[in-house]
TORFI-554414 format. One record per residue (C-alpha): residue in three letters; x, y, z. Coordinates in steps of 0.25 Angstrom, whole numbers, padded with zeros to 4 digits, always signed. Layout:
ALAXYZ/...
//
This chain:
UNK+0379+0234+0173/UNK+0375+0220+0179/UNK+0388+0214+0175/UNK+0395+0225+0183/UNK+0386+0225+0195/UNK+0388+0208+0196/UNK+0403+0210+0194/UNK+0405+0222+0202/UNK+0412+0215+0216/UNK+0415+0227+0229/UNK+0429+0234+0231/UNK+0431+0228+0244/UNK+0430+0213+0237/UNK+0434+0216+0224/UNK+0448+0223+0228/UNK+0450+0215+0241/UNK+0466+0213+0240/UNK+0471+0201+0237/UNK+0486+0202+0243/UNK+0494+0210+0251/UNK+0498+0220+0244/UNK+0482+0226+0241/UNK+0481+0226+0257/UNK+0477+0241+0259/UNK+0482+0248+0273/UNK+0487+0235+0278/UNK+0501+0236+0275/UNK+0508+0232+0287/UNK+0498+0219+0289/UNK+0500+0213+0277/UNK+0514+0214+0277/UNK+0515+0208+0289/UNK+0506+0195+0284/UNK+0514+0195+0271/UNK+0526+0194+0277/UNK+0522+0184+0286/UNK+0515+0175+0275/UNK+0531+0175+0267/UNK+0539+0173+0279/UNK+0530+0163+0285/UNK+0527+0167+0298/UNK+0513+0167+0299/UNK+0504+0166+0310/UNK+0493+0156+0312/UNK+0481+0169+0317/UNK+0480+0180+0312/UNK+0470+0192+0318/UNK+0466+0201+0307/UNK+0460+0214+0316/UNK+0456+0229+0312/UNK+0445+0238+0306/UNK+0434+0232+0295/UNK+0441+0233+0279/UNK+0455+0234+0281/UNK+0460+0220+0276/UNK+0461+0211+0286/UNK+0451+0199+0279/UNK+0459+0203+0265/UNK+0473+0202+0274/UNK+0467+0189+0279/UNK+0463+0184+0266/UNK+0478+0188+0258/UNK+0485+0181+0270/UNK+0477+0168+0268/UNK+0481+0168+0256/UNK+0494+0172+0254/UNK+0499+0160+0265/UNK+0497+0150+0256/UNK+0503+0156+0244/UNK+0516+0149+0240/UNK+0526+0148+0229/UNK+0520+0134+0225/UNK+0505+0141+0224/UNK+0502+0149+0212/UNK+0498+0164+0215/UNK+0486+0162+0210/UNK+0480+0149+0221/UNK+0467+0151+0229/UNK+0470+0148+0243/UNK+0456+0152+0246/UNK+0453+0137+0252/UNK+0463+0140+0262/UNK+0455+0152+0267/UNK+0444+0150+0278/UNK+0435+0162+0282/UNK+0428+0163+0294/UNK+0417+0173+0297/UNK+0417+0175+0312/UNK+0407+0186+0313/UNK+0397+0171+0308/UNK+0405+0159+0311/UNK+0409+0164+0327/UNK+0404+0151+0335/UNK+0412+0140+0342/UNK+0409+0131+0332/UNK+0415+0140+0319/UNK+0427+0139+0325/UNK+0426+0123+0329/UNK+0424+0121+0313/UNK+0435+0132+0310/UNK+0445+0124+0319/UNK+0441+0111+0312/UNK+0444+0116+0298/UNK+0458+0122+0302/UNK+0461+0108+0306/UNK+0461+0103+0288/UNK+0474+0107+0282/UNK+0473+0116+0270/UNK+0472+0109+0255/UNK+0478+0120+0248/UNK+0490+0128+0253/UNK+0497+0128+0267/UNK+0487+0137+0277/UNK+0472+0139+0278/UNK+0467+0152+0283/UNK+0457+0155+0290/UNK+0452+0170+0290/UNK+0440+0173+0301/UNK+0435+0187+0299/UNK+0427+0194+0312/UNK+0434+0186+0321/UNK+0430+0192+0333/UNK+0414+0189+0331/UNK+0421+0174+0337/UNK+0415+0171+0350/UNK+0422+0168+0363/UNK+0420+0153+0361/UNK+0423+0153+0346/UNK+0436+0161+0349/UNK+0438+0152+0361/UNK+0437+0137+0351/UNK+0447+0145+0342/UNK+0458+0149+0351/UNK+0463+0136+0351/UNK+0464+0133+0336/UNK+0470+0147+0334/UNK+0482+0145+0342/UNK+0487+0133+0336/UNK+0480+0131+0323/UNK+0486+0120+0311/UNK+0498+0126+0304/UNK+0490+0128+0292/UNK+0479+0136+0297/UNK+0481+0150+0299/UNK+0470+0161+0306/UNK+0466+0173+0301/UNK+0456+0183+0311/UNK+0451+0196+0307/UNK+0441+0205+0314/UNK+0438+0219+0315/UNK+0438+0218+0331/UNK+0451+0212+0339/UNK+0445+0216+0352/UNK+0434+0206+0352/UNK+0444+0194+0348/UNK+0449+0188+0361/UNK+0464+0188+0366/UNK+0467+0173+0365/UNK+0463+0175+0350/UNK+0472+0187+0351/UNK+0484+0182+0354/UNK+0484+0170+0346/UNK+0484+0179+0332/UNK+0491+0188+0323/UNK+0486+0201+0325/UNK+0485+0210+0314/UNK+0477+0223+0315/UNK+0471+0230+0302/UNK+0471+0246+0301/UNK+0460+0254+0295/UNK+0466+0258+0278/UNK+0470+0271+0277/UNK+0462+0282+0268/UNK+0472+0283+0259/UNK+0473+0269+0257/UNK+0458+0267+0255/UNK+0460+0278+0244/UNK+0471+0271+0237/UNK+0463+0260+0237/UNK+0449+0264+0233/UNK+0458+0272+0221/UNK+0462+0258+0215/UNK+0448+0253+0215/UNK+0442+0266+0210/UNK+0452+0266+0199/UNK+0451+0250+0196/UNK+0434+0253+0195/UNK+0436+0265+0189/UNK+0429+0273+0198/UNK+0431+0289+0197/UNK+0436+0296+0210/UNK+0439+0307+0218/UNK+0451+0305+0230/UNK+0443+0314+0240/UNK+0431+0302+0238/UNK+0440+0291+0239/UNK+0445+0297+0253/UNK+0432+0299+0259/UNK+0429+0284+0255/UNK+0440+0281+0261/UNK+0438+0289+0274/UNK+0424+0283+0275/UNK+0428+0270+0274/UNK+0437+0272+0288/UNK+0449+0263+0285/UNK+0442+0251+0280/UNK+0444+0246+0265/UNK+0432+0240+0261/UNK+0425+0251+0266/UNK+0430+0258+0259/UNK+0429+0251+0246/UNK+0414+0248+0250/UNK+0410+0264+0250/UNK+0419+0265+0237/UNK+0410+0256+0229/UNK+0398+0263+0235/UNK+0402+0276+0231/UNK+0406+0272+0216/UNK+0393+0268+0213/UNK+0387+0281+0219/UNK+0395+0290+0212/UNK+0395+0280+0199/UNK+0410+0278+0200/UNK+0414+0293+0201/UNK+0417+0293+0217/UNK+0419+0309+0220/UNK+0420+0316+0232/UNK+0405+0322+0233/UNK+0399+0308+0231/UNK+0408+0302+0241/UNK+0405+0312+0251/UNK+0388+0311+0248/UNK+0388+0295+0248/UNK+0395+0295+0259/UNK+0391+0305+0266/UNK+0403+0311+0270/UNK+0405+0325+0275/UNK+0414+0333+0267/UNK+0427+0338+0269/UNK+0424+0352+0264/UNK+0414+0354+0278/UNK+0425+0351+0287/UNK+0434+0360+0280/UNK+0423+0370+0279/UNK+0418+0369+0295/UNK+0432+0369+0299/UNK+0436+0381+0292/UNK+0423+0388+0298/UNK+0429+0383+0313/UNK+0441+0388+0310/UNK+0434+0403+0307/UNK+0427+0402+0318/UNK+0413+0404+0309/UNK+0402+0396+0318/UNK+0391+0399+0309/UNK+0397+0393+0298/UNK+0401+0381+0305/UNK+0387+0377+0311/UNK+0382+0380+0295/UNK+0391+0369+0290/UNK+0388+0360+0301/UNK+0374+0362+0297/UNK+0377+0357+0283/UNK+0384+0346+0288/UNK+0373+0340+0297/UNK+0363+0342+0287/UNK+0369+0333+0276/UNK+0367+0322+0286/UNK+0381+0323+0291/UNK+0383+0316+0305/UNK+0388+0326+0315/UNK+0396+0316+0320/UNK+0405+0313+0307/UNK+0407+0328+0307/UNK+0413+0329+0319/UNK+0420+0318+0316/UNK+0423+0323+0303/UNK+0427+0337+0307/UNK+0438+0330+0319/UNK+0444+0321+0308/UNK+0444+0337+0299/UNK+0452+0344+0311/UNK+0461+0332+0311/UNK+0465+0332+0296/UNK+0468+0347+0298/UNK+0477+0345+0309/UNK+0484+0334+0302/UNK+0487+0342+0290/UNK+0496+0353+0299/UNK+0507+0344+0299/UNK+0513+0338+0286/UNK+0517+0325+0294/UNK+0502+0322+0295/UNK+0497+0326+0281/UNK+0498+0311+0279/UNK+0487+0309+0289/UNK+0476+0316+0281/UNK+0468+0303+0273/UNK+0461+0314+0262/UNK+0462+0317+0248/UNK+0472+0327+0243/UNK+0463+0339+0241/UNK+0458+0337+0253/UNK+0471+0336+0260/UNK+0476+0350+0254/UNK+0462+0355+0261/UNK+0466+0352+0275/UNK+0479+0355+0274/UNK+0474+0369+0269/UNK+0465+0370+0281/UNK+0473+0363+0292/UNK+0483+0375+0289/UNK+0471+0386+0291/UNK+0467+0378+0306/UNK+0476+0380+0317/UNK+0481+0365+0323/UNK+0476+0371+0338/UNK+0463+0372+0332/UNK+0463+0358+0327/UNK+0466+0351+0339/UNK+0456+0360+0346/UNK+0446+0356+0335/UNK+0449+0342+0336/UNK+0445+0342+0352/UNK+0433+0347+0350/UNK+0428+0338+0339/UNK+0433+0326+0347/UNK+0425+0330+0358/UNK+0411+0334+0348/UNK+0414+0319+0341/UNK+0413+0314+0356/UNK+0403+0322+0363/UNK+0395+0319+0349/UNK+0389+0305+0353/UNK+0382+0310+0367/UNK+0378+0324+0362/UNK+0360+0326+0362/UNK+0363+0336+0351/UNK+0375+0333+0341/UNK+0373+0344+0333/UNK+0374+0354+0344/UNK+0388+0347+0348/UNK+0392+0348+0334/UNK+0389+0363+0334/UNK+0395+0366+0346/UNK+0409+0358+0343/UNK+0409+0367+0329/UNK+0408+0379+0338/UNK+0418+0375+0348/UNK+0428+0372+0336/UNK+0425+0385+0330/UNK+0428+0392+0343/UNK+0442+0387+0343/UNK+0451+0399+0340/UNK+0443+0409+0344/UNK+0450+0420+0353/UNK+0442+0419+0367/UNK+0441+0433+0373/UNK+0439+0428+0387/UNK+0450+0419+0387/UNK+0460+0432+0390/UNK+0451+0442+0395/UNK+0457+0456+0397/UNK+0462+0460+0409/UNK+0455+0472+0414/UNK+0465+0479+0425/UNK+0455+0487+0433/UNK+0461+0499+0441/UNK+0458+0500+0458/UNK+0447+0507+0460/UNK+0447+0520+0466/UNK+0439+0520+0479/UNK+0448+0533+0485/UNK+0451+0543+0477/UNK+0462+0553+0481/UNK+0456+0566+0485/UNK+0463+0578+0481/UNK+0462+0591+0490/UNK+0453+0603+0485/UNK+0462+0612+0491/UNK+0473+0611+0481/UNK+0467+0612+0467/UNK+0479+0612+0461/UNK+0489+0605+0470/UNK+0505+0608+0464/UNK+0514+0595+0464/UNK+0527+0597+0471/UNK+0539+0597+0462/UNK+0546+0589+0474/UNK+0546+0574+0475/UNK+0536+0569+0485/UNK+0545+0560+0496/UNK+0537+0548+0495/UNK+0531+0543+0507/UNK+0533+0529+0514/UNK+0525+0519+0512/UNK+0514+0517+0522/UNK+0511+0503+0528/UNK+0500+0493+0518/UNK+0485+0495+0525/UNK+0479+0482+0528/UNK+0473+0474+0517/UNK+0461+0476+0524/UNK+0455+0488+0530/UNK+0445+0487+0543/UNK+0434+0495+0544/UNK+0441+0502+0556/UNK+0450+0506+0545/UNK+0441+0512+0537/UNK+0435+0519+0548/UNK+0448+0527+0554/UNK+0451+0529+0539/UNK+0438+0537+0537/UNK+0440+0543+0548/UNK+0455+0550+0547/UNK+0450+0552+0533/UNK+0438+0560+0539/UNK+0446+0574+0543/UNK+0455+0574+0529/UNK+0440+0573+0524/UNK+0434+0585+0531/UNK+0446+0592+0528/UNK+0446+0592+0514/UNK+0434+0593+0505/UNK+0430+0582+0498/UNK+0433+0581+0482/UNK+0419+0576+0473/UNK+0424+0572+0459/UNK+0415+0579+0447/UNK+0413+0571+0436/UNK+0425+0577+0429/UNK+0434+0573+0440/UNK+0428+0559+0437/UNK+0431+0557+0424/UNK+0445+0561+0426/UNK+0455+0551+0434/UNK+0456+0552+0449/UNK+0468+0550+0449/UNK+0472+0563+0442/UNK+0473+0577+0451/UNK+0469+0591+0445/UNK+0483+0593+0440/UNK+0484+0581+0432/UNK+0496+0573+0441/UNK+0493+0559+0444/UNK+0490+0553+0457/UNK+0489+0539+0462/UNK+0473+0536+0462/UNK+0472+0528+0475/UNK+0480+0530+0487/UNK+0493+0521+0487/UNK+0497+0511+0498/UNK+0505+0520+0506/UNK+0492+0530+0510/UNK+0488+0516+0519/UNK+0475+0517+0511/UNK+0474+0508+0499/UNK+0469+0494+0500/UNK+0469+0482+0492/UNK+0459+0484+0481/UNK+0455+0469+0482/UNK+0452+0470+0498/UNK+0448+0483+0501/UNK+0432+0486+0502/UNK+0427+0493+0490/UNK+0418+0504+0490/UNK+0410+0511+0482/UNK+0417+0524+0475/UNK+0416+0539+0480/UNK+0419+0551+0474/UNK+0424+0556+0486/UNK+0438+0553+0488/UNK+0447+0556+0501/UNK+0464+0556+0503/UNK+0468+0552+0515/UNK+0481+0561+0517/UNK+0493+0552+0520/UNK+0493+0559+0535/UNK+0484+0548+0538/UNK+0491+0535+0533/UNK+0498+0533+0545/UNK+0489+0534+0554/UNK+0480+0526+0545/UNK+0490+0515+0545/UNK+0490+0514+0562/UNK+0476+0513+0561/UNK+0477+0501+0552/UNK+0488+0495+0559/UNK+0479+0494+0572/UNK+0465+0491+0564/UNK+0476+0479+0557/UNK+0481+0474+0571/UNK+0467+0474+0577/UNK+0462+0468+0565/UNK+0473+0456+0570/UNK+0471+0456+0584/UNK+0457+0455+0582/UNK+0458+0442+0573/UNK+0467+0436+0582/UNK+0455+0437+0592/UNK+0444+0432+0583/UNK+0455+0420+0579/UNK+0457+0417+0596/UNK+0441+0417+0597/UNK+0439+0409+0587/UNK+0448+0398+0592/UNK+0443+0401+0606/UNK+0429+0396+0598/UNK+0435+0384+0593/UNK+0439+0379+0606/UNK+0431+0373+0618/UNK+0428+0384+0627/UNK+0437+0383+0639/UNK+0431+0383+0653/UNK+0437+0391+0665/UNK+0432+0380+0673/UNK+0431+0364+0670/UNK+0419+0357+0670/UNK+0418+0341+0674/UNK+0417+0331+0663/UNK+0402+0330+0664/UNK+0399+0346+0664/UNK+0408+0347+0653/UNK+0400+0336+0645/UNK+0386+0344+0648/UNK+0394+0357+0643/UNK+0397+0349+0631/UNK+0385+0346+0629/UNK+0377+0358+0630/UNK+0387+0364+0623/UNK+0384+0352+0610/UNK+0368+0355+0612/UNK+0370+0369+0609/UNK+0380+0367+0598/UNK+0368+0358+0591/UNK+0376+0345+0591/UNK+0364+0339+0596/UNK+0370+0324+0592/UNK+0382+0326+0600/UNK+0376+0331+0611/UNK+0366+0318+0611/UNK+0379+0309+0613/UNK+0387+0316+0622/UNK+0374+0320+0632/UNK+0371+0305+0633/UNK+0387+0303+0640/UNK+0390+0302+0655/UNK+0404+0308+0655/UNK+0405+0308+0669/UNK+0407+0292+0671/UNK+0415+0292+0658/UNK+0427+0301+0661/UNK+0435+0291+0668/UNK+0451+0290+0661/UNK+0449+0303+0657/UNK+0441+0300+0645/UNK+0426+0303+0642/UNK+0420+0291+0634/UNK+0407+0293+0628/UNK+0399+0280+0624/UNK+0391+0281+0611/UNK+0381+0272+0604/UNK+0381+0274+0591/UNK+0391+0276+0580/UNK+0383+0290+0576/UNK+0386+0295+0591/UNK+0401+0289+0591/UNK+0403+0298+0575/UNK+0397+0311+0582/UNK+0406+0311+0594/UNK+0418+0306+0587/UNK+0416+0318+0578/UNK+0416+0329+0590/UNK+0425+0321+0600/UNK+0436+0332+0598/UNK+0427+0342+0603/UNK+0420+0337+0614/UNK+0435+0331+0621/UNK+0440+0346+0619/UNK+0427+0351+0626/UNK+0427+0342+0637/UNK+0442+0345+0640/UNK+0441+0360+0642/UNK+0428+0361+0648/UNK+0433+0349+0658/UNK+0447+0353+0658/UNK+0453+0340+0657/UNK+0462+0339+0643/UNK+0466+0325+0645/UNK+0451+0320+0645/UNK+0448+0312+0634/UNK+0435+0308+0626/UNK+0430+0295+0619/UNK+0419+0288+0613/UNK+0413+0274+0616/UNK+0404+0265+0607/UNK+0393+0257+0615/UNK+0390+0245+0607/UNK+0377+0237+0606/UNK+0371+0247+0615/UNK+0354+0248+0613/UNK+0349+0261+0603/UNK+0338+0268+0608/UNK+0325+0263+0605/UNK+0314+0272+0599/UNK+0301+0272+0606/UNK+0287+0272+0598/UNK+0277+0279+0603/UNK+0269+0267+0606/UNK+0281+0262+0616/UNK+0282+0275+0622/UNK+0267+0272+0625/UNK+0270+0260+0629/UNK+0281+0264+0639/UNK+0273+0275+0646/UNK+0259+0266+0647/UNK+0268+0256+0655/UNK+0271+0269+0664/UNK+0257+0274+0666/UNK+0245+0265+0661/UNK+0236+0275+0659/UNK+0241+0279+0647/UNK+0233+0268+0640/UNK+0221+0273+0645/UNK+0223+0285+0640/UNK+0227+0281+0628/UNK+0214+0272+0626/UNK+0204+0283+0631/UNK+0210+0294+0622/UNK+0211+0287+0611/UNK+0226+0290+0610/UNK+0237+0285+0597/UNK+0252+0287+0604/UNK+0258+0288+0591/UNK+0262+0303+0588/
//
């Protein structure tokens, strides 16, 4: 056991390739550095960039290398010395690179290039990279440069430009699998596919990591990697919950749903992951509708024939659906105060979808007029006899107004008054009631309200409505026409009288127009009683200081103000006081401007002291008083 334990060396260094051809995922890059390594066309910098564990110091490596083969070397040489590695994450100062610059200077012993690899190029600083710049450009012909770093972004543009710029993809599941099956089956380590999958999903597209959980989990399971073991170490969630929870949305069973979730949190499962988890689940449904994008789906083979089964039970509108809300859970998720409650609610949402919405066409209930007069049929005739005849269709009568006045209504009540006292009035029983009022005694059918040509009917949206009676009168259609003059006079008062109400109000609007003209100054004192008793006390203050009577000369009224608040007041009312002023004055070529006095003395505010002052000066006596009495002239 000790022997094995000192000899035993990692996966990731013990099946680190050695040529081009064990390259895993990179097939496009090393072809392209092959084939510049046999037709001679190589550059002097090279930038090796992309995610950690993809091959970019082993690509590195296998390119220093294979430059100096030759047909006059054996297959066999060691050109290690020719090889130089250079941490930059520990060796980033201006003087690492003064020394590496120094060495690149000695020609190599063996072979025709020296190499040199710097790993984590962009921990450099700004000096070193600056010190480097120049060496870089224009280096000897036997020295070549090789960067590698996981971020471009932090390497500066002159650096940029003066490389070969190669960019490293994340290996693909499948490949990782192949892979860890050659190592499995080189250690003789049992397997199960579905456990070699989720290793390689775990390891998110890089190698080593991959290889790095591999030889974890084989001593776990003491080289027997099954599926159960995998998912326990690794504390991955399931397949069988995603298919089980997506089943349950599809049902529309929320009870069940919030049970499995339950199950889920409590093993210790982030809630994140399992959104994440359950976007990346609707996703490999959607992708197995289509055989074009089978290819897409990175899982085992009994797995695969369970999604296909699945995606075929799921409508694709459901998916896209699903896929929306999930995006938005796995983005709300960071800033929610209660992630479980988000989670909850974005399981209920997605188990909603598909649901038939009664209120999203609600039922269109047609309700009839409603009957607020009721034909009243004459007590006379109990039985009246139909005339085998044809009834000569009347003319059609004039539309009423849309509106009815209250006069209307009045003259109506009133012509409908004798026909009233005439005939007695019919008081339904309750089996009248229950039957439809529309129906006479012997069965024929009527019309249940009065049609347009009896000049009766309104609009049911406009007229009044008023509470039902029993009581139900017909007006005979003797009355109609007299009806209709009336409404034509009530109508053609009805316009007469807003035509007045429309003169007066512009009557309102206008300045009042005098019989007799007023001078300018009267006319100003009008104006401004007229402003007082409106309230515009601030106007009035402006204009009551004027003295128009020296100011109309040219016919033009100038009034001088002080200050810019006095100037935005009257500008503000200008129009109306001009129109004023020219119709209490008669004159309508008068005209009316304003005239800012500059660096004219404000007012000053007295104290009550100097108000003292002022009136002591007048009568002296006051200081007497003052002394005698005792008197403070504050207040």
């Amino acid at each position: 056991m000790s022997s094995k334990q000192e000899s035993f060396v990692v996966s990731a260094r013990k099946y680190r390739p050695e040529g081009w051809k064990e390259v895993i995922g990179q097939g496009a890059i090393t072809e392209t550095l092959h084939n510049s390594i046999t037709q001679d066309h190589m550059a002097h910098a090279y930038l090796f960039c992309g995610p950690r564990g993809v091959g970019k110091t082993t690509c590195a490596r296998i390119f220093a290398k294979e430059i100096n083969r030759s047909e006059d070397h054996a297959e066999d040489e060691d050109f290690s010395f020719n090889i130089f590695e250079l941490d930059a994450a520990s060796n980033n100062s201006v003087e690492d690179i003064r020394s590496l610059t120094d060495q690149v200077r000695i020609p190599p012993q063996v072979g025709k290039y020296k190499v040199y690899i710097i790993d984590e190029v962009h921990m450099l600083s700004k000096q070193a990279f600056n010190a480097f710049l120049k060496t870089l450009e224009e280096p000897p012909k036997h020295a070549i440069f090789i960067l590698a770093t996981t971020e471009k972004h932090k390497i500066i543009p002159t650096i940029l430009s003066r490389c070969q710029i190669y960019d490293f993809n994340r290996i693909g599941v499948n490949d990782i699998v192949g892979q860890i099956k050659k190592i499995a089956d080189n250690e003789s380590i049992k397997y199960e596919e579905e456990a070699l999958h989720v290793i390689a999903q775990k390891a998110d597209g890089a190698m080593r990591d991959a290889l790095s959980i591999f030889d974890q989990l084989a001593s776990f399971t003491n080289d027997n990697l099954t599926y159960e073991a995998v998912l326990k170490n690794l504390h991955v969630l399931d397949y069988d919950y995603y298919f089980t929870i997506t089943e349950h949305l599809v049902k529309h069973e929320f009870a069940d749903i919030l049970v499995v979730l339950d199950s889920i949190l409590k093993q210790g499962f982030d809630g994140h992951h399992f959104i994440g988890g359950l976007g990346s689940h609707f996703r490999d449904l959607l992708v197995c509708k289509e055989p074009k994008t089978l290819d897409l789906l990175e899982v085992g083979d009994s797995v695969k024939s369970r999604y296909t089964e699945q995606s075929k039970a799921v409508p694709s509108d459901w998916l896209i659906e699903a896929l929306k809300l999930v995006n938005e859970a796995d983005f709300r998720y960071r800033n929610a105060p209660n992630t479980r409650i988000l989670i909850e609610t974005s399981l209920l949402s997605l188990a909603s979808l598909g649901l038939e919405k009664k209120n999203d066409s609600p039922e269109l209930i047609v309700l009839s007029e409603p009957k607020e007069k009721k034909q009243l049929e004459p007590t006379q005739d109990a039985s009246p006899k139909r005339s085998s005849a044809p009834s000569t269709p009347k003319p059609p009568a004039e539309t009423p107004p849309a509106v009815e006045s209250t006069e209307q209504e009045a003259i109506r009540a009133e012509s409908t008054e004798p026909e009233a006292q005439e005939k007695e009035a019919h008081i339904e029983t309750p089996e009248e009631e229950s039957a439809p009022a529309s129906l006479p005694p012997n069965g024929d059918q009527e019309s249940p309200l009065p049609s347009k040509s009896d000049g009766l009917a309104e609009p049911a949206s406009r007229r009044k409505r008023k509470p039902s009676s029993t009581v139900s009168l017909k007006i005979d259609d003797d009355l109609a026409p007299a009806t209709e003059d009336i409404s034509k006079e009530v109508r053609s008062e009805d316009t007469s009288s807003a035509s007045e109400m429309e003169e007066a109000q512009d009557d309102q609007d206008s300045p009042p127009n005098t019989e007799e003209t007023l001078s300018i100054e009267d006319a100003w004192k009008q104006i401004n009683q007229e402003l007082l008793a409106e309230g515009k006390n601030a106007l009035y203050s402006i204009l009551a200081k004027q003295k128009v009577e020296q100011q109309a000369f040219d016919n033009t009224i100038t009034v001088h103000l002080s200050h810019e608040v006095d100037e935005e007041e009257f500008n503000q009312h200008k129009a109306d006081l001009l129109a004023k002023i020219r119709n209490y004055t008669g004159q309508k070529g008068l005209g009316l401007t304003s005239e800012r006095i500059q660096g004219k003395e404000e007012t000053k505010l007295f104290t009550p002291q100097d108000k003292f002052e002022y009136l002591a000066q007048q009568n002296p006596l006051l200081r007497k008083l003052k002394s005698d009495l005792d008197l403070d002239i504050t207040y």
